[in-house]
N, C-alpha and C positions, 0 to 999 in steps of 0.2 A: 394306119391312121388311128388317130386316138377319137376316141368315143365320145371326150366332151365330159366325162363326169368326175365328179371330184373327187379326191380317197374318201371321204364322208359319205358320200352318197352309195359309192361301192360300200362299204362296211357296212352300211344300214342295208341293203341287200343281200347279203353275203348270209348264209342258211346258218353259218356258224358263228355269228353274234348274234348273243339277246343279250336283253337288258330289261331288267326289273319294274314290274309297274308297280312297287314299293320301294320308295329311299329308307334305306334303317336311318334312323337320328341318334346323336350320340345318347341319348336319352333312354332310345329303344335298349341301347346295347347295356348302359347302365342298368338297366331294369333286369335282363337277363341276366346279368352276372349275380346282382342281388336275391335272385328268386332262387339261384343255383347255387349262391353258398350261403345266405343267411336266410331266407324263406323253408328252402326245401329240408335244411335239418332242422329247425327248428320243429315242423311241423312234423317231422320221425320223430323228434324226440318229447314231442307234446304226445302222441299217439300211445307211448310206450311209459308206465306206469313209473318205473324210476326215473326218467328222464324228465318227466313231468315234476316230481317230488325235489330230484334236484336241482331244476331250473328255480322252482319256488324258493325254494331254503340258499341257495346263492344268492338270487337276486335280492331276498329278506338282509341281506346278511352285507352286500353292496348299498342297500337304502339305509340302513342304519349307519355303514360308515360313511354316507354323503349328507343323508336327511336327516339322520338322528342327529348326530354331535350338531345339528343347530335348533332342533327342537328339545333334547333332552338335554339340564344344565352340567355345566360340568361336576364332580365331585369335590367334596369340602370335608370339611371338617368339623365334625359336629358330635362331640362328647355325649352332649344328651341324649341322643338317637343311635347309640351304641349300640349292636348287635339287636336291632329291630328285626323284626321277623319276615317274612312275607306278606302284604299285601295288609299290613299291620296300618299303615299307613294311608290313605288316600293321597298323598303328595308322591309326585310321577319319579321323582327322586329316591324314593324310598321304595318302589313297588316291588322291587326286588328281596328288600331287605338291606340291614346293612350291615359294616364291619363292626373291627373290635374300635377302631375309633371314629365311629359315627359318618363313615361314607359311602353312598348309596351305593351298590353293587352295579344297577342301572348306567348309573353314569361311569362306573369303570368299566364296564364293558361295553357300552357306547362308546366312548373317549379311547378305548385302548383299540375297536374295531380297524381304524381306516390305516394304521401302522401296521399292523398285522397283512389289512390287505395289501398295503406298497410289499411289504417285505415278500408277500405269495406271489404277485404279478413278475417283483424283479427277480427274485430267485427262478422261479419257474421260467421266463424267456432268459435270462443266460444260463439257467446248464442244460435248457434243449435248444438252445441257438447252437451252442459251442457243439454240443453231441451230435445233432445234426448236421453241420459244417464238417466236422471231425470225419465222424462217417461215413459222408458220401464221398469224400474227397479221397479217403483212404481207399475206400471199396471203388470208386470205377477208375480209379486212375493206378492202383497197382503198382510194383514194382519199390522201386526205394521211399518211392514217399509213403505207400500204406507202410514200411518195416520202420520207418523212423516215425508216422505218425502212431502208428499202430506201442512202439514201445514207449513212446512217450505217455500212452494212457494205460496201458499195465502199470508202468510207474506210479502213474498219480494214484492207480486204484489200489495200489498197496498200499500206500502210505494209509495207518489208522487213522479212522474221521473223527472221532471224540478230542484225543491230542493233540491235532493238527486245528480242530477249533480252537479249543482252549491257548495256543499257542498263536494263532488270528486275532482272535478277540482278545487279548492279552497287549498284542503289538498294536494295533490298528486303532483298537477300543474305540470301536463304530458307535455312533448315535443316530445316524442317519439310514432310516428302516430300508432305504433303498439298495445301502450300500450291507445291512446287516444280511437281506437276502441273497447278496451274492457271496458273501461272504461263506453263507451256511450251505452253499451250493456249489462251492469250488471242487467239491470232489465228485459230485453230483451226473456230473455229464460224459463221466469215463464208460461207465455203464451202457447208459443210451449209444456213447459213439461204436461198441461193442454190437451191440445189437443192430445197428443200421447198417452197420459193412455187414454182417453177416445175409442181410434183406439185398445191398446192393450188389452184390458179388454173382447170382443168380441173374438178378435186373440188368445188367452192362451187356450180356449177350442176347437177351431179348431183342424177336425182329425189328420192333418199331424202336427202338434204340437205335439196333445198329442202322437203321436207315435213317436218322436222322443223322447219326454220326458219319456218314456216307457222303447224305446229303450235305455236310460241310456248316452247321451248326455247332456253333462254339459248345464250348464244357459246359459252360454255367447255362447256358440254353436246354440243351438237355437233360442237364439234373434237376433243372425248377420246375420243367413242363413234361418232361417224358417219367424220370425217376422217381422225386418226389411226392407226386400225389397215389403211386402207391403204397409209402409208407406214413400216408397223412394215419390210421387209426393207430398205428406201433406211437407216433408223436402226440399226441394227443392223450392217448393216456398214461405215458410218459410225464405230460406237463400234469395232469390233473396228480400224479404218484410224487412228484416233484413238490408242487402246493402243498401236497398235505406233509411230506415230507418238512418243510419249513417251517409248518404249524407246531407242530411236535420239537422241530430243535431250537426254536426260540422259544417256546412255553417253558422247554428242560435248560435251556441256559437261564433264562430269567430267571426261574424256580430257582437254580445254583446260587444266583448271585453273579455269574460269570459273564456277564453282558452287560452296561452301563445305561443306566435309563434318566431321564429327567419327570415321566410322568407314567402311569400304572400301566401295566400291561397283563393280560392274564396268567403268568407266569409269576407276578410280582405276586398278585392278588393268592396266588395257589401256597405262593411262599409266606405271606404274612399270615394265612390261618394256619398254615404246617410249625410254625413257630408258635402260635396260639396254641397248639394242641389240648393242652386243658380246657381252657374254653371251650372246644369242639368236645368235650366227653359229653358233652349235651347234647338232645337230641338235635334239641330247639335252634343252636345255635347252628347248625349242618349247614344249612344253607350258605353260609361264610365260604363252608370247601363246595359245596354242591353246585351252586352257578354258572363259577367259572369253568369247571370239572363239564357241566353239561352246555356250555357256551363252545367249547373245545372239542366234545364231543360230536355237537347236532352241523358242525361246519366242514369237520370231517366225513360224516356219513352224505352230506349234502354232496360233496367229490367224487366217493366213492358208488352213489349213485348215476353222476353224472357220466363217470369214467366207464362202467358197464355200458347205460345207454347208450354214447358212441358207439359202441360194436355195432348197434343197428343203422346209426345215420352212414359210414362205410359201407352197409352191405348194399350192394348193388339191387338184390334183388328188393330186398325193402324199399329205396328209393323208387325202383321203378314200378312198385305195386302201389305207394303214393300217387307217382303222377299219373300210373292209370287210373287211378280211384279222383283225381283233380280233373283229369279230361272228361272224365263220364258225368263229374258233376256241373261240371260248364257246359255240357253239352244239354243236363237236363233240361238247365238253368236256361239255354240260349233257345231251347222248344219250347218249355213254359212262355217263355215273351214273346214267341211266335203265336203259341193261341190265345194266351191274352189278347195279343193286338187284335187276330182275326176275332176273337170275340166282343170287342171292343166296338169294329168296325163293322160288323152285323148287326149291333146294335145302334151305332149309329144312322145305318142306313134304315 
């Protein structure tokens, strides 16, 4: 005879269901993933004295290419005001000094900033998009596809980079900073995909690999979630080697002349005082080549400190010497307002 009770009611007796007296909201989960990839390195890499120096001198360097080019004017042309000195001036145009035909250094390198940064952003995510595609594909999946992916990037990493621009920029003769960054990156990602089969090759027999691969999740399943985020520090300063890497071969193609512009770029600016060169036998007039020289400079060492401090936002142990040092202070924090209150409430009474 039956009992009269419903599968509901059995389930909600049954020792082996519970259920949560908290709903996560998608809200919750939101927040969790935020505090796990953009809260918690941020606050390793505030912690850690380069990491700090290059968050500052990036972000300086991102405000000038969004906020400046609309506070700072653009440059002109102004004979009078020829080879002004530094800070000769009180006009925000001139505080840098200026060229041999009267335009503010200021506003060339405000104005030349937010090209430079498209050409660092697109070069940097395609040749470690492709590198990292390349690589993992090659490395867990083995057999004829890593020998035919595998020799199709020996190939490309032979071929000479210098010639192989000059013969890019020759054909293509880009204007579009987006298109100049992949441009100067086409060879770029042979390297990276090299190094990541050699990282994945190791990873594909890992136990929680192969159990996932057991458990019958697709490839692209467990390269994004199982393989991947152990070579998240290898890509990352990859991308940060790659940046600066585009800095330097568009300052040295501009400098050339070998790259087509319609308005200054630091490379222009390095070239029209290298042509001055007389002019520059003066002390006075340095600052012509000095600027941009130390514009080019302070944006590199700003990478090259960020690309070290990573090493600590991967380390595990650092992370988790943070979030113990985050729990002990919410926990101060959560007894402080317990005796406030009780103090509060004794005095009320």
């Amino acid at each position: 005879m039956g009992t009269g009770e419903t599968p509901a009611e059995k389930d909600e007796e049954s020792p082996f269901r519970s259920q949560s007296d908290y709903d996560a909201t998608a809200m919750d989960v939101y927040e969790v993933v935020f505090n796990r990839w953009v809260v918690a390195p941020l606050r390793v890499l505030w912690s850690d004295y380069r990491g700090r120096f290059g968050l500052l001198i990036v972000t300086f360097y991102v405000l000038v290419g969004t906020v400046g080019v609309v506070v700072v004017p653009e440059p002109a042309v102004d004979p009078i005001n020829r080879l002004l000195s530094p800070l000769e001036q009180t006009n925000l145009r001139y505080l840098l000094g200026a060229d041999g035909v009267g335009r503010g250094l200021m506003p060339l390198m405000v104005h030349a900033t937010p090209k430079m940064l498209k050409m660092m952003l697109a070069g940097a995510i395609f040749g470690n998009t492709l590198g990292v595609v390349v690589g993992l594909v090659s490395g867990y999946t083995g057999g004829n596809t890593d020998k035919i992916l595998m020799t199709i990037t020996d190939v490309v990493a032979s071929i000479p980079g210098l010639p192989l621009l000059l013969i890019l920029a020759a054909i293509i003769e880009p204007r579009n900073p987006y298109l100049i960054g992949v441009i100067l990156t086409v060879q770029a990602w042979a390297g990276l995909a090299r190094g990541i089969r050699s990282q994945v090759l190791p990873l594909r027999n890992v136990e929680y690999v192969e159990a996932s691969r057991t458990m019958g999740q697709s490839t692209s399943t467990v390269l994004m979630k199982q393989v991947l985020p152990d070579l998240l520090p290898l890509v990352t300063l990859r991308f940060m080697s790659t940046a600066r890497t585009v800095i330097f071969a568009s300052v040295g193609l501009y400098f050339l002349g070998l790259l087509p512009y319609t308005s200054a770029n630091w490379g222009v600016v390095l070239n029209s005082a290298y042509d001055n060169s007389s002019i520059l036998a003066s002390f006075e007039n340095a600052h012509w080549l000095l600027v941009p020289a130390l514009t080019i400079a302070l944006l590199t060492f700003g990478l090259t400190l960020l690309a070290q401090a990573f090493d600590q936002v991967f380390n595990p142990r650092v992370r988790a010497r943070h979030e113990a040092r985050k729990a002990e202070v919410e926990e101060d924090i959560d007894e402080s307002d317990i005796e406030d209150s009780g103090v509060s409430q004794m005095g009320f009474q």
